[in-house]
C-alpha positions as CSV (number, residue, x, y, z in Angstrom):
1,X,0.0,0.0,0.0
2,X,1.4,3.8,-0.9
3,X,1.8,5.8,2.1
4,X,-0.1,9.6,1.5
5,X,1.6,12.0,2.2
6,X,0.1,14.4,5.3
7,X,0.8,17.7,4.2
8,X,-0.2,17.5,0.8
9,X,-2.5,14.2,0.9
10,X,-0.1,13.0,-2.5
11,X,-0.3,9.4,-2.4
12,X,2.5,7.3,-4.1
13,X,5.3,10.4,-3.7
14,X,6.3,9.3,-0.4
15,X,10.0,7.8,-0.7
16,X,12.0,6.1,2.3
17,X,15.1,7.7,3.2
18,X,17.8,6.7,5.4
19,X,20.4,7.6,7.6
20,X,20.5,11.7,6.6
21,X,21.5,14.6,8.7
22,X,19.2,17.4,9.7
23,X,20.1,21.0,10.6
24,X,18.4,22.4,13.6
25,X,18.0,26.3,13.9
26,X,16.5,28.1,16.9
27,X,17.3,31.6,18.3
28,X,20.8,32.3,16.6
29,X,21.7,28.6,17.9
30,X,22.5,25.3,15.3
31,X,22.7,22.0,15.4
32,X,22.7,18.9,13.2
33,X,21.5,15.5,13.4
34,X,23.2,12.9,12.2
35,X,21.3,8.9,11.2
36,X,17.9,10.0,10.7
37,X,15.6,7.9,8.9
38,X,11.9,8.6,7.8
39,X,9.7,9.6,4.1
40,X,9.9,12.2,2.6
41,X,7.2,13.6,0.0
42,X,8.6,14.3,-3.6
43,X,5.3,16.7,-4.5
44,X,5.5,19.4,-1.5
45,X,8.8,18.3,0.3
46,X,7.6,17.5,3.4
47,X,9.4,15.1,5.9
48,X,8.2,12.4,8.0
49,X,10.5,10.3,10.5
50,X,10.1,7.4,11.8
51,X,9.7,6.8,15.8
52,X,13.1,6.7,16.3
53,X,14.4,9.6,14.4
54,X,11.6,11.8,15.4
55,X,12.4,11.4,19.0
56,X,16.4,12.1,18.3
57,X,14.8,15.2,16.0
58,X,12.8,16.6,19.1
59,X,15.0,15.8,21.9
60,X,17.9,17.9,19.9
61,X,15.6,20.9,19.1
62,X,14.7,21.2,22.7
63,X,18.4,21.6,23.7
64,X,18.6,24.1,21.8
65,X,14.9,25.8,22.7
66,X,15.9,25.6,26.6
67,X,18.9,27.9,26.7
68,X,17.2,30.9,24.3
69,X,14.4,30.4,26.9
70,X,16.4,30.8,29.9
71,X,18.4,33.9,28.8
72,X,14.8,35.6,27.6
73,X,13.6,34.8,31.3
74,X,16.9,35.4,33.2
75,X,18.5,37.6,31.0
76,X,15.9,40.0,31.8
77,X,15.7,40.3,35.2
78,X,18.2,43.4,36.4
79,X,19.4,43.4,39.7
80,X,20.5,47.0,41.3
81,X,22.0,46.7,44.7
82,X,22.8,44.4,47.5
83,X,21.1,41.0,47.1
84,X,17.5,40.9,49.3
85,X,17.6,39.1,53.0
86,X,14.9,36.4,53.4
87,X,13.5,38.5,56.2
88,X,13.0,41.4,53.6
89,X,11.8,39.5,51.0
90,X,8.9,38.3,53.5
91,X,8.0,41.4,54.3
92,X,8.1,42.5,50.7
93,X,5.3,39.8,50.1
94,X,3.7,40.9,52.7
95,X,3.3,44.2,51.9
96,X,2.3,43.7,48.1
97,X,-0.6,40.7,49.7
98,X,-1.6,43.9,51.6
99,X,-1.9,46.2,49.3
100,X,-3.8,44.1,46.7
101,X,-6.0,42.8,49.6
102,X,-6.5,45.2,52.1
103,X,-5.6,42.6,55.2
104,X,-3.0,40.9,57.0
């Protein structure tokens, strides 16, 4: 039976390929993966792995999503002065549950 292609519902343009490398590119960052096997679709392009290599695919994408996420998070918190107490930090909390509240 011809596997149809999902994107483009083409049916007898999916062809097997094996053990290719993919290029990754997320946020200024790159990386390649190297053994991936899966179909690709020779009407629109469009690339299906197989279990395998789509797990490889995803797992290398997130390594590259988790560091631009934690310098957009951290990178943007600016710290001016001496580093908070615990003591003020409760009161801090305090303060703010206060003022949104109107109790203690």
């Amino acid at each position: 039976m011809a596997r149809r292609c999902l994107n483009c519902s083409a049916r007898k343009h999916m062809t097997r390929f094996e053990d290719e490398t993919f290029t990754i590119q997320h946020a200024g960052l790159r990386t390649a993966v190297e053994g991936l096997s899966g179909w690709r679709c020779s009407a629109c392009g469009e690339v299906e792995f197989d279990a395998d290599s789509a797990r490889r695919y995803a797992a290398a994408g997130d390594e590259l999503v988790e560091p631009a996420q934690s310098e957009a998070v951290f990178g943007s918190l600016k710290a001016s002065g001496p580093p908070k107490t615990l003591e003020e930090m409760d009161a801090g909390v305090l303060a703010e549950a206060r003022r949104r509240h109107g109790r203690d």
